[in-house]
C-alpha atoms as one frame of an Amber mdcrd trajectory, in Angstrom:
protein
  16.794 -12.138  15.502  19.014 -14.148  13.169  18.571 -12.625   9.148  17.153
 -15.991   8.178  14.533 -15.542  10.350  13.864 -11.486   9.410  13.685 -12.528
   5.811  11.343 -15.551   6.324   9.112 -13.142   8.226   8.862 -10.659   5.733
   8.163 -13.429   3.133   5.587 -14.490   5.182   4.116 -10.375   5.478   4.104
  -9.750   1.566   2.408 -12.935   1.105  -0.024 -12.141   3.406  -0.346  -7.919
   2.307  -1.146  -9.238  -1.619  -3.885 -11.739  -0.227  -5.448  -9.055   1.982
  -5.202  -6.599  -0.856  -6.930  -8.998  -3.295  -9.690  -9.779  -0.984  -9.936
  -5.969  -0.057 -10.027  -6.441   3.436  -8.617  -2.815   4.775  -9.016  -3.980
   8.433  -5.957  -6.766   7.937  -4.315  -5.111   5.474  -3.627  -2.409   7.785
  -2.067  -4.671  10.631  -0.077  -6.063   8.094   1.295  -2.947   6.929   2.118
  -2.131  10.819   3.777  -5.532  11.348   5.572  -5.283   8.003   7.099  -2.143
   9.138   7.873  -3.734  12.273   9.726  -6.750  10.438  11.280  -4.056   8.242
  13.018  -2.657  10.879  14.115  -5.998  11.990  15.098  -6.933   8.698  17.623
  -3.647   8.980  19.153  -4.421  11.611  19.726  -7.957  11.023  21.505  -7.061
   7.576  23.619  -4.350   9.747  24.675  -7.510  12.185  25.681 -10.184   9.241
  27.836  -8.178   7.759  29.047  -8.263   4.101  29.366 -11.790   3.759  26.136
 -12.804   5.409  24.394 -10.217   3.065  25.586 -12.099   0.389  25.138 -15.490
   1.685  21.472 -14.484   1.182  21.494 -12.416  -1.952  19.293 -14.734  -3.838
  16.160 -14.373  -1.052  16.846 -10.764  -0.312  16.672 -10.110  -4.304  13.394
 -12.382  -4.265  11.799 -10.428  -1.066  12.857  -6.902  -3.456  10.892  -8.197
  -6.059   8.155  -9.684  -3.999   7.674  -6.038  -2.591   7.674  -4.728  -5.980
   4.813  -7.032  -7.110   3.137  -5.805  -3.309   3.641  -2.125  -4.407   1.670
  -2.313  -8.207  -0.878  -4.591  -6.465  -1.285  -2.138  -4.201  -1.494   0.593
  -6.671  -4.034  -1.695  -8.587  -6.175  -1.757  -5.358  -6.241   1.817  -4.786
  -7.102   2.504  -8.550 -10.076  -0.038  -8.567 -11.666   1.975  -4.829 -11.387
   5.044  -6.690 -13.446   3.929  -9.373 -15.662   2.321  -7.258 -15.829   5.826
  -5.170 -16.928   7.845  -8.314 -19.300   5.221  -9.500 -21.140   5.222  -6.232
 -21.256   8.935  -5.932 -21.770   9.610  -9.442 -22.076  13.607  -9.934 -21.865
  14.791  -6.696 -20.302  17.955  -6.296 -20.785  18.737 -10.043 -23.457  20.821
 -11.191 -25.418  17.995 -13.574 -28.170  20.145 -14.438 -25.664  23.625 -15.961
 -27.417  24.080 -19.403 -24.629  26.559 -19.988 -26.498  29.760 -18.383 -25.030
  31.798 -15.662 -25.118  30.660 -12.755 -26.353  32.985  -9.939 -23.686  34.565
  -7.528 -23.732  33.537  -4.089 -24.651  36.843  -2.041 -22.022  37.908   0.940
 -24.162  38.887   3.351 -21.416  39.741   5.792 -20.978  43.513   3.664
């Protein structure tokens, strides 16, 4: 695969990560991360094959695609902070103790002795 091509691709994959992650659809996000790793790869070894001079032929898109994954990345981070706070808001106190006045609480016996 030619770089131009790699690059277009993974264009194409970041575009379609952030609209997955702000519709929160987990099912396609998560064969997008799959085929982005895929076209990561790719992406590798066509920048291996160009060589110097076709790295920098394409500087200005390869600095564009860094900077499109950054955006990804803190979208992504946004994501996983808004399902956390969704998490704890539907399940509330469990696992806390929501009725401790501040008395002891009683021991749990180990009957195995």
């Amino acid at each position: 695969m030619m770089l131009d091509e790699a690059i277009r691709q993974n264009e194409e994959l970041v575009t379609a990560l952030a609209a997955a992650l702000a519709a929160g659809d987990d099912e396609a996000g998560a064969a997008l991360v799959a085929r982005r790793q895929a076209a990561l790869a790719t992406l590798a070894e066509a920048l291996r094959a160009a060589g110097p001079a076709g790295r920098e032929a394409r500087l200005d898109r390869l600095e564009a695609l860094v900077t499109a994954d950054r955006d990804l990345r803190a979208l992504a981070g946004t994501a996983l902070a808004r399902a956390g706070e969704a998490f704890r808001a539907q399940v509330g106190t469990v696992g806390r103790n929501p009725a401790n006045d501040g008395q002891p609480q009683t021991a749990c016996l180990d009957r195995r002795a």
